[in-house]
N, C-alpha and C positions, 0 to 999 in steps of 0.2 A: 511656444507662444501661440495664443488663439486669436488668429485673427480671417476676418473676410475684406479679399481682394477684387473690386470690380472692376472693369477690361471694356471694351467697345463703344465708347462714346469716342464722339465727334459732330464734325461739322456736315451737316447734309440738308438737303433742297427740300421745300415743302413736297408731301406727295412721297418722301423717299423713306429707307426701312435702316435701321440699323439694327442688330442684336447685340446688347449686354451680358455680360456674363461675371458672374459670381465665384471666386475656387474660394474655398476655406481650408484656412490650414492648423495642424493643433487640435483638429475634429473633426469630427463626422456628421455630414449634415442632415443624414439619415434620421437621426432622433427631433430634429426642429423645422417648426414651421419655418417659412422665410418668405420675407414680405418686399416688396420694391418701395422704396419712397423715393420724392426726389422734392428741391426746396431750389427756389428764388429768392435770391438775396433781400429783404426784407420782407418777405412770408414768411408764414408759417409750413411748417415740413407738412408734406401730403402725401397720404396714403394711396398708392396707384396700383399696387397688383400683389398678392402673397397666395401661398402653394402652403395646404397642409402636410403634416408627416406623416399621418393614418391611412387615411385615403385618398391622397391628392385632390382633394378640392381645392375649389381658385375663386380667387374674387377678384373684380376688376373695380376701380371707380370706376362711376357713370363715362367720366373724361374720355375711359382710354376703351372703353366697352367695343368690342369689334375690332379695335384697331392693335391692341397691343394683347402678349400672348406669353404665358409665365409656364414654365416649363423643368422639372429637373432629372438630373441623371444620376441616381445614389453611386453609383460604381466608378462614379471620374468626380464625387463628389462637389458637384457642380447644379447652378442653379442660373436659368437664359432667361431673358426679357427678351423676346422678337416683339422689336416695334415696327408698326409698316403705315404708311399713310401718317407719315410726322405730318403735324403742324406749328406754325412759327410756339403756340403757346404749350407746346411740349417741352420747351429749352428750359432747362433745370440741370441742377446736379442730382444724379441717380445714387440711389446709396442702396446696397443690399445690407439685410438684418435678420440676424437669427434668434428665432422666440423657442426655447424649451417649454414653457407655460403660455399659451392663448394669449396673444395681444401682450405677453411680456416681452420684448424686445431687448434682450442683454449684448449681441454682438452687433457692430457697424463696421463697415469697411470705411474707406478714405473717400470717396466719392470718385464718381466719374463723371464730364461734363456733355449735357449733351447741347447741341446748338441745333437749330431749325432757323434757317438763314436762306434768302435768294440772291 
């Protein structure tokens, strides 16, 4: 079964860091871009942070530019969002997604919640 699991949300105080993390299973993430979105209950899903497969380039939205940090490790096939300097409008659900084709996004995990809360 091919699926991606994300891990490390929670509840934490403006100003504080959590890191996300992505394992996939059923594949290797070696060959896919992987992008971070995260969506607010009646928004639209938002694009915050993806890692290419070639050359690891990153993109950040404007949002999280400075503050958030997308990272991965092919060998524990695993792919990290370090977030640091949350703020209250960081609170989303974070979903990791894997793209074989540019901006095609085929795999989602279940989401994990993140809160920015004092």
């Amino acid at each position: 079964q091919l699926q991606l699991v994300e891990s490390g949300g929670g509840l934490v105080q403006p100003g504080g860091s959590l890191r996300l993390s992505c394992a996939a299973s059923g594949f290797t993430l070696d060959s896919y871009a992987i992008g971070w979105f995260r969506q607010v209950p009646g928004k639209e899903r938002e694009g915050v942070s993806c890692i290419s497969n070639s050359d690891g380039s990153t993109y950040y939205a404007d949002s999280v530019k400075g503050r958030f940090t997308i990272s991965r490790d092919n060998a524990k096939n695993m792919v990290y969002l370090q977030m640091n300097s949350l703020k209250p409008e960081d609170t989303a659900v974070y979903y990791c997604s894997a793209a074989l084709v540019a901006g095609n996004y085929i795999y989602w995990g279940q989401g994990t919640q993140v809160t920015v809360s004092s």
